[in-house]
C-alpha positions as CSV (number, residue, x, y, z in Angstrom):
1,X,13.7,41.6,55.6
2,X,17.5,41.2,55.2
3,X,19.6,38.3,55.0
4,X,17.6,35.9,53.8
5,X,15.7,35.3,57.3
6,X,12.2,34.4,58.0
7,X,10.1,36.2,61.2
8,X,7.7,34.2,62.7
9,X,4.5,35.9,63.7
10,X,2.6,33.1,65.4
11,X,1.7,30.6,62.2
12,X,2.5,33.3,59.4
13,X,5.8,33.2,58.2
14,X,7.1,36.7,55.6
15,X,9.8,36.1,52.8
16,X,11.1,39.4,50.7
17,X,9.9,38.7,47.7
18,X,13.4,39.6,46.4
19,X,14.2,36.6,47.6
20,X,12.0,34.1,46.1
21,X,13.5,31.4,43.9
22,X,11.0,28.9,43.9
23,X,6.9,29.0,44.5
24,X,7.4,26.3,47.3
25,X,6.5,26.8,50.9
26,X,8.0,23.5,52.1
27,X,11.3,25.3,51.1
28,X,10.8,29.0,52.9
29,X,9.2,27.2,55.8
30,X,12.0,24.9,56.5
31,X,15.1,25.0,58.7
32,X,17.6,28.4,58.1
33,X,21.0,27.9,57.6
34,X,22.7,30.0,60.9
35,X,26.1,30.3,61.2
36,X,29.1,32.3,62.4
37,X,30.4,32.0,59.2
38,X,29.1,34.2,56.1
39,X,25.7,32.3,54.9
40,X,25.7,32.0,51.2
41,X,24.4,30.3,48.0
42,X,26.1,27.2,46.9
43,X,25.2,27.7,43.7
44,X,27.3,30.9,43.2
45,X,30.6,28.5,44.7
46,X,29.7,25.2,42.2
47,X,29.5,24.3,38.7
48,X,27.6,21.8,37.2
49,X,29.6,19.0,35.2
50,X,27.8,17.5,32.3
51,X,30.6,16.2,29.9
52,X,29.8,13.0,28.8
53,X,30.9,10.0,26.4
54,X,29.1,7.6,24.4
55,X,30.3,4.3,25.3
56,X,28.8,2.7,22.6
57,X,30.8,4.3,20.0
58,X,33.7,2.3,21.3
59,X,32.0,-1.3,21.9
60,X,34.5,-3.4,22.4
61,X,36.3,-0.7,25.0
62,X,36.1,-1.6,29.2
63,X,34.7,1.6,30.5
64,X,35.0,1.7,34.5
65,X,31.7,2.7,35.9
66,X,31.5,4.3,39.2
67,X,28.3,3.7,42.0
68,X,27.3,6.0,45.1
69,X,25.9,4.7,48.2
70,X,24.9,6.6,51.4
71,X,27.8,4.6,53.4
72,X,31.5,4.8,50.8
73,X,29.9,7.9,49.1
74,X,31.6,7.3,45.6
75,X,33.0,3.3,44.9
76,X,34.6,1.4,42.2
77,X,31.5,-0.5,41.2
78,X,31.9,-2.6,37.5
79,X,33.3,-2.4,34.2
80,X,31.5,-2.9,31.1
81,X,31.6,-3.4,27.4
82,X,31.1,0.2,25.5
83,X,28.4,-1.6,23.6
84,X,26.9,-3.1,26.7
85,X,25.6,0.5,27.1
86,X,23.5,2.6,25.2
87,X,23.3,5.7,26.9
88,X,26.1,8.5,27.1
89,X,27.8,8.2,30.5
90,X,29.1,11.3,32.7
91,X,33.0,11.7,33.4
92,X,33.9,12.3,36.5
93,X,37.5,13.6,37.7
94,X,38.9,13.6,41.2
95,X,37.6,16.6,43.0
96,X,34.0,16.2,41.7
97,X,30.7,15.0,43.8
98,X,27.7,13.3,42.2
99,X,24.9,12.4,43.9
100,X,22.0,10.2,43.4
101,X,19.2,13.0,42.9
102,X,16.2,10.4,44.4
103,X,18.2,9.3,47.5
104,X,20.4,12.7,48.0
105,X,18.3,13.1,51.3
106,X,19.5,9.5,53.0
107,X,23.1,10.7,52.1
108,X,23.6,9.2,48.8
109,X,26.8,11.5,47.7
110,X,30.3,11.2,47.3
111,X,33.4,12.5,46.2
112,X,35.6,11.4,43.6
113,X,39.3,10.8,45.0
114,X,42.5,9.4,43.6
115,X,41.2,6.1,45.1
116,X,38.3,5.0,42.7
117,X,40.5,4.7,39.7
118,X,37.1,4.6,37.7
119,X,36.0,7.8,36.2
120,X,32.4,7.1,34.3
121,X,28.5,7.1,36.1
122,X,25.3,7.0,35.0
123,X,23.5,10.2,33.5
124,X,21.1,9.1,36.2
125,X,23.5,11.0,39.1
126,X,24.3,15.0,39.1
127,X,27.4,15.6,39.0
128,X,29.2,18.6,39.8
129,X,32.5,20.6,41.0
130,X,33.5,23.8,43.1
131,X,35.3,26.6,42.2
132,X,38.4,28.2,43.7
133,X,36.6,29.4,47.1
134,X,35.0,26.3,48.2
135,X,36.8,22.9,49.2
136,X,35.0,19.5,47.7
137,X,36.4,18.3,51.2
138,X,34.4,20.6,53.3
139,X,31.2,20.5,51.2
140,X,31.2,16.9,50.9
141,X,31.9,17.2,55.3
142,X,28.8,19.2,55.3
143,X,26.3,16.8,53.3
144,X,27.2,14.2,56.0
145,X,26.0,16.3,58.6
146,X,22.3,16.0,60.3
147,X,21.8,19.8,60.2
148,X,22.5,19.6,56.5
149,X,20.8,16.6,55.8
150,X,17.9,18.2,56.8
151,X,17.9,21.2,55.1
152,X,18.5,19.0,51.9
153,X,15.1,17.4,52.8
154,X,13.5,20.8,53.2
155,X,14.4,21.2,49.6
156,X,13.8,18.0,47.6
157,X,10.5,18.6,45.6
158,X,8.2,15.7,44.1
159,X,4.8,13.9,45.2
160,X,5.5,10.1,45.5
161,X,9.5,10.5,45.1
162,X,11.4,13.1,46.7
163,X,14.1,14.9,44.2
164,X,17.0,16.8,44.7
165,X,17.8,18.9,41.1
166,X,20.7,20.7,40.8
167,X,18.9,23.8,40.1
168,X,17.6,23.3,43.3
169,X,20.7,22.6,45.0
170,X,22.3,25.4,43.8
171,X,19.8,27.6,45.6
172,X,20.3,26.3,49.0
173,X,22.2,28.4,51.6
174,X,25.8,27.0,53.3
175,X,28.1,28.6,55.8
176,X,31.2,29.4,54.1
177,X,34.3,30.1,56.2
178,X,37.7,31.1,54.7
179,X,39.6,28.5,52.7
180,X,42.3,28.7,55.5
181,X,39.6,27.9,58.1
182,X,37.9,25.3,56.0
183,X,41.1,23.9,55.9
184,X,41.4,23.4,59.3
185,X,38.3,22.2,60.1
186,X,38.5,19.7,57.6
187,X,41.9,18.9,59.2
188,X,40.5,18.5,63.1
189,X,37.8,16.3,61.3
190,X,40.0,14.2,59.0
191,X,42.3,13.9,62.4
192,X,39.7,11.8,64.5
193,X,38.4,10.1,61.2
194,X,42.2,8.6,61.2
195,X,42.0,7.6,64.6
196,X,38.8,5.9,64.0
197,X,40.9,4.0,61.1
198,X,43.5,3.1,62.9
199,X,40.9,1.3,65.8
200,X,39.3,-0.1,63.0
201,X,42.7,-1.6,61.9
202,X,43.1,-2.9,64.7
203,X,39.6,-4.6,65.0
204,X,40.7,-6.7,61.8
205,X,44.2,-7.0,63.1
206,X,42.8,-8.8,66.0
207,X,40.2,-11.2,64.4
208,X,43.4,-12.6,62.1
209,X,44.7,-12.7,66.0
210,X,42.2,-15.1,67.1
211,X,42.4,-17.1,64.0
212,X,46.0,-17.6,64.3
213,X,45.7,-18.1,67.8
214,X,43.0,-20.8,67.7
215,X,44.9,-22.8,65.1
216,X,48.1,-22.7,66.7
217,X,46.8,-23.9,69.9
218,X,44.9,-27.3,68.1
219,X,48.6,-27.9,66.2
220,X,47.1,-27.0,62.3
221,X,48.4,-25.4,59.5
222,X,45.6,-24.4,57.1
223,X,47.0,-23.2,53.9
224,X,43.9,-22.8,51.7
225,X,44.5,-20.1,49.1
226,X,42.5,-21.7,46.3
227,X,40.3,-24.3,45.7
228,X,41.6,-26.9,43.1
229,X,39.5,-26.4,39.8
230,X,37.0,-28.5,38.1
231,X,38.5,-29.1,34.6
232,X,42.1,-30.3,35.7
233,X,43.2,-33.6,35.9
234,X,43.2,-34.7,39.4
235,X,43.1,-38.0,41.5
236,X,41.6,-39.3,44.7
237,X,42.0,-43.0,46.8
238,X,38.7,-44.4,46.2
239,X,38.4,-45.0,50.0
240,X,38.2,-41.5,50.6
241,X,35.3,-40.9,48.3
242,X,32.2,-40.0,49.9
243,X,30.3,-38.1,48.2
244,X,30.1,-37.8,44.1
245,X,31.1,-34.4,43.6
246,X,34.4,-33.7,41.5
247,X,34.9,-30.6,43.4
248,X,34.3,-31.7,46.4
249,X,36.8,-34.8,46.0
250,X,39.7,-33.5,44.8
251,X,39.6,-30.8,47.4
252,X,38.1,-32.4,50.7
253,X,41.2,-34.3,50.7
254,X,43.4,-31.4,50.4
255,X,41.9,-30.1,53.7
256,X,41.1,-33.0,55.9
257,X,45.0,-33.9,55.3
258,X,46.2,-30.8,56.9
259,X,42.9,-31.1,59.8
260,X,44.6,-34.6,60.6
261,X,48.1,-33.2,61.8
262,X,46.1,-31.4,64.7
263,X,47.3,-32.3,68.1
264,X,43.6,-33.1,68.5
265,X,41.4,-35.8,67.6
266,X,39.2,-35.2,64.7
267,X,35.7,-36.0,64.6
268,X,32.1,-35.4,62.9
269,X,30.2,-32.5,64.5
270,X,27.9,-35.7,65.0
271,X,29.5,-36.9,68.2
272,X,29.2,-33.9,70.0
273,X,25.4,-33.0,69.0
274,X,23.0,-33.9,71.4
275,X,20.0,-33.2,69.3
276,X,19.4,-30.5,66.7
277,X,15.8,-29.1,65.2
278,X,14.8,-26.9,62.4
279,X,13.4,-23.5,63.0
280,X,9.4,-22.4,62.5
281,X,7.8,-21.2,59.0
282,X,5.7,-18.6,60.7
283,X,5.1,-14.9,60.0
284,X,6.6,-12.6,61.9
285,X,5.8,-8.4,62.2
286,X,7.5,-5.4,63.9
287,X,4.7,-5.4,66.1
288,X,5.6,-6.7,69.6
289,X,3.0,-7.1,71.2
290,X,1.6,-10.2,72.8
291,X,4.4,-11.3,70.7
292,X,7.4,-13.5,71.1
293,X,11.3,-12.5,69.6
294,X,11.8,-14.7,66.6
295,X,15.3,-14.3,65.5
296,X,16.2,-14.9,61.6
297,X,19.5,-15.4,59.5
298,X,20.6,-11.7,59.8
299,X,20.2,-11.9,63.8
300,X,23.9,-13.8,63.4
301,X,26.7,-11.4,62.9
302,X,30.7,-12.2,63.6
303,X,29.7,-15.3,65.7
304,X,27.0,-13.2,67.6
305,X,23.7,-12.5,68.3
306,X,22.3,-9.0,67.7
307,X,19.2,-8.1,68.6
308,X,18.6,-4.7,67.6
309,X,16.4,-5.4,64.7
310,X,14.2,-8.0,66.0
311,X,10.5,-9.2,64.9
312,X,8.2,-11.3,66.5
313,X,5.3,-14.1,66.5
314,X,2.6,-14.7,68.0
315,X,2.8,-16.2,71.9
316,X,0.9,-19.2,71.5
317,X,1.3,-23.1,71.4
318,X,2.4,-23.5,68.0
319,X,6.0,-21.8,69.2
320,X,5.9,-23.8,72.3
321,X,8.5,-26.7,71.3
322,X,10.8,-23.6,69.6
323,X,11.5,-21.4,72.7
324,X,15.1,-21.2,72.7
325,X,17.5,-22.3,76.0
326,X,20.8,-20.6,76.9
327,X,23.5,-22.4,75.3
328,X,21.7,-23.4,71.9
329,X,23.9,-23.0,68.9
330,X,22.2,-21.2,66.4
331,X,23.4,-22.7,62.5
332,X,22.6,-20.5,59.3
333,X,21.4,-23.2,56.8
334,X,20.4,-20.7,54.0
335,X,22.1,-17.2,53.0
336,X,24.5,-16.4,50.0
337,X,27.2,-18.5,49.5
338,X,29.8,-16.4,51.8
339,X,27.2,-16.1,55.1
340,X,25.9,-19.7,55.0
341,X,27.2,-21.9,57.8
342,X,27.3,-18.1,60.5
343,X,26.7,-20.0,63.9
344,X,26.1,-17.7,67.1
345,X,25.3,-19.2,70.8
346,X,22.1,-18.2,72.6
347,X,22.6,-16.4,76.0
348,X,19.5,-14.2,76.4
349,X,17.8,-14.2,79.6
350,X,13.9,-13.5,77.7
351,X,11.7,-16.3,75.4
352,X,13.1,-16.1,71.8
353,X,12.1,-18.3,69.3
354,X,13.8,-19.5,65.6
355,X,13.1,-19.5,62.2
356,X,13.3,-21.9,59.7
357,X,16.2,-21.0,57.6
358,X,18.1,-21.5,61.1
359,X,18.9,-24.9,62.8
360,X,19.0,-25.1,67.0
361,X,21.5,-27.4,67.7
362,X,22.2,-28.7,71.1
363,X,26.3,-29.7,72.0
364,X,26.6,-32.4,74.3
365,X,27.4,-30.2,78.0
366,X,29.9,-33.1,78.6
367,X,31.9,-33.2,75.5
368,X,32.5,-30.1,74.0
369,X,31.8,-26.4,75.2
370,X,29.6,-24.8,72.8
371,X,31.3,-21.4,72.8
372,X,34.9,-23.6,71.2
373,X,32.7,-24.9,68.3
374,X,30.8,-21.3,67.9
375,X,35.0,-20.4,67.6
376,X,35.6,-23.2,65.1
377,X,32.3,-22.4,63.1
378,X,33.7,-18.9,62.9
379,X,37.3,-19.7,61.7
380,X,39.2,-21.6,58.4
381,X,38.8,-25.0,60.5
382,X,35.1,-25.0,59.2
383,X,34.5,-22.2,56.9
384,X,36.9,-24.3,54.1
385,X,34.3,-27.5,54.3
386,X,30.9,-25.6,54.0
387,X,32.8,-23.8,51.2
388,X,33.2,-27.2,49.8
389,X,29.6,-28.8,50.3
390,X,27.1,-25.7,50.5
391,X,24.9,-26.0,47.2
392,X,24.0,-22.2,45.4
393,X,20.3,-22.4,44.3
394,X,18.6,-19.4,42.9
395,X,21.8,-17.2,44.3
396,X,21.4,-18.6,47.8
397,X,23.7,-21.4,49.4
398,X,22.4,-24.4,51.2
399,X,23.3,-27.0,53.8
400,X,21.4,-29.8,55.4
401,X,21.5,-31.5,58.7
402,X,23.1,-34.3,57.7
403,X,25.9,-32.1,55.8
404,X,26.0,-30.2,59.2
405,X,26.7,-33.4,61.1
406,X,29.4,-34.4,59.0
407,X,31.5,-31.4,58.9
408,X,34.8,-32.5,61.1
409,X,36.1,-31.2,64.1
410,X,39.6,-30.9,66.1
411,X,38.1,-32.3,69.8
412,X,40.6,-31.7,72.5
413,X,39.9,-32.2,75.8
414,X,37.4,-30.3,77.3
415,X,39.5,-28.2,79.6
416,X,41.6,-27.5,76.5
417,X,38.3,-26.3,75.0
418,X,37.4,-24.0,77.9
419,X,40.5,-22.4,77.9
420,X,40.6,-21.8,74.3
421,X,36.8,-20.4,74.7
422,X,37.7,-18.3,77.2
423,X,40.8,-17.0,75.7
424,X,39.2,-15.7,72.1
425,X,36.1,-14.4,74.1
426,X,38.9,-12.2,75.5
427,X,40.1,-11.0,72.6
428,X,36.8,-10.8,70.8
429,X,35.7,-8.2,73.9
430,X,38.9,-6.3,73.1
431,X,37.8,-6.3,69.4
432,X,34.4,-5.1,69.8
433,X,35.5,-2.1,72.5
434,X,38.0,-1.2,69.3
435,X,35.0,-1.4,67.1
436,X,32.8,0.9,69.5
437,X,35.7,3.6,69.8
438,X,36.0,3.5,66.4
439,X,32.2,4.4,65.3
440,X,31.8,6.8,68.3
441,X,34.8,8.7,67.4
442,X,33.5,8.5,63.7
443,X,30.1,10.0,64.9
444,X,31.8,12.5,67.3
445,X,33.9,13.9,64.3
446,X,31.4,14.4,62.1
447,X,29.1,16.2,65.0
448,X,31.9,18.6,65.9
449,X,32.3,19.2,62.5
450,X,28.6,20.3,62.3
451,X,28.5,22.5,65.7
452,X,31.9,24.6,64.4
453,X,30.2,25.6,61.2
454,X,26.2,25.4,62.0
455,X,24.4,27.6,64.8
456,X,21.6,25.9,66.5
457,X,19.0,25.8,64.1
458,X,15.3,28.0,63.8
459,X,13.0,28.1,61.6
């Protein structure tokens, strides 16, 4: 046979035997690499990069250590002492990829670019370059593909842990255009990825919108940049004390002082809590059936629900006092120390039910509008005091119910509070559409990407 193709005669499959590399049939069975363009081996376009330093001949040196991840691709990660490590570490220069050779088929690769400013990872990662005919951009385009993606999972060898060897890479088949035409179709690409970034901008743009927005409308000025530290010499009216916590003292005041120039009044969460109740200890599964929704701590993203991962308990008495109504505020109590106190409000129309690490609390219909305090939950006005009072045990952050009914409030009236509702769920709708645009045209980039270069694949 020519060209490296494989006829199919009804379950048999025939290979030249020219053409043999490896004595696996997971390999010669799998998808073909079809294309427009020439089909050849990588291997003949990269070369492997195994230059390395031993950090701990230098140990009082920094050395910058780079980290991959199937999301940035290559990332600044840490910097450590040279005799912090005792292993020789691999240099890499802009222009090279590495890739994590156990997680290479969940897209665990990147490429090193004048951004990461750090230049050394682990011998764990292969690491490697292209020569003269091959742009790192394109290939490093092509890895993110799903056509690609599989054919790397045709090719990773191993029993219990899949493994992706550069030998073995080297032996896999990609379409090669022209360096002009790679060129250009990592241009149309990189075009819509741009686009995506500037709708992402935006997205951010607008959240520092609605914070600005919200704090202008209740008459504050916030102007935390940093907490006062423990260590300095600092003093606080003893009538102001209420709780025995250096840190807490010297900078509760700093806040509540700028909270007490809003045109509101200010209050404790207290007054506008009609009742509150701590979630269930059951176990939950995947498995829905016969079951009921029970939504956890990562259920609450950017002051909402989301409900695409969701697991469930059974439907039986025991959740019967826990069934969630429409309007419950929904209070993180336990997470790390930046996503404790994430609030959403409950608006689904089915039977959910809570767990414990989450608090249901029920605002008063008649003095505040639940949606306003998910707003100030979600902004500076709050996020400064559960900074101040959430406790870190064990790397998680705490906060109690009575520490949740004493956080304080701006309370305007309540048609000052439906208006302001109303207003940021405005702008959060215009924030999520930019979100949406971006990812789909992030997706749609990367798919046209893989239809100009990839025919529909055979096996």
């Amino acid at each position: 046979m020519q060209n490296n193709t494989a006829l199919e005669y009804n379950l048999l499959s025939f290979i030249d035997y020219k053409e043999l590399s490896f004595w696996d049939v997971k390999s010669y069975l799998g998808i073909l690499t079809q294309s427009n363009f020439n089909v050849v081996k990588l291997g003949k376009y990269i070369k492997h990069q195994n230059n390395k330093i031993k950090p701990n001949d230098f140990p009082e040196q920094d050395f910058e250590i780079l980290g991959v991840n199937n999301k940035t691709g290559l990332f600044d990660a840490h910097i450590q002492k040279g005799q912090e490590i005792n292993q020789p570490y691999k240099i890499v220069e802009d222009g090279f990829l590495a890739y994590n050779p156990y997680r290479i088929n969940v897209g665990s690769i990147g490429l090193k670019l004048p951004e990461q400013k750090f230049k050394y990872i682990s011998p764990a990662y292969v690491v490697f370059s292209c020569k003269s005919d091959l742009l790192p951009e394109y290939l490093f385009a092509m890895f993110k593909t799903e056509r690609f993606n599989a054919i790397i999972n045709e090719n990773t060898t191993g029993s219990v842990r899949q493994n992706l060897s550069y030998n073995r890479l080297s032996q896999i088949d990609i379409p090669l255009p022209s360096i002009k035409e790679q060129k250009a179709l990592i241009e149309a690409y990189q075009n819509k990825l741009n686009q995506a970034k500037k709708l992402e901008q935006e997205h951010s743009d607008l959240g520092e919108q609605i914070e600005e927005y919200l704090l202008k409308k209740l008459g504050i000025e916030l102007n935390i940049i940093d907490f006062f530290p423990v260590g300095k010499l600092g003093f606080v009216d003893s009538a102001k004390i209420n709780r025995w916590d250096a840190f807490y003292c010297l900078n509760s005041v700093k806040i509540f002082e700028q909270l007490s120039k809003s045109n509101a009044n200010i209050v404790s969460l207290d007054k506008v809590i009609s009742s509150y109740q701590y979630g269930l200890s059951s176990k939950s599964t995947k498995e829905n059936n016969k079951g009921v929704p029970f939504l956890r701590m990562n259920n609450i993203q950017s002051g909402e629900l989301d409900t695409t991962k969701l697991k469930y308990v059974p439907d039986d008495k025991s959740i019967l006092n826990h069934i969630l109504d429409k309007g419950d505020l929904l209070f993180n109590r336990t997470n790390s120390k930046e996503l404790v106190g994430k609030t959403a409000v409950f608006q689904e129309n089915e039977r959910f039910t809570f767990a414990s690490y989450l608090i249901r609390v029920k605002i008063d219909p008649k003095t505040a509008n639940v949606n306003y305090i998910n707003c100030l939950f979600n902004s500076k006005i709050i996020r400064s005091q559960i900074d101040l009072i959430s406790r870190q045990v064990l790397g998680q952050a705490n906060i109690n119910s009575t520490e949740l009914r004493e956080l304080k409030i701006p309370l305007p009236s309540i048609d000052i509070q439906n208006n302001i509702a109303d207003s940021i769920q405005q702008m959060k709708d215009s924030q999520k559409n930019k979100f949406q645009q971006a990812q789909q045209l992030k997706k749609q980039a990367l798919l046209d990407f893989e239809n100009a270069i990839f025919k529909k694949p055979t096996r």
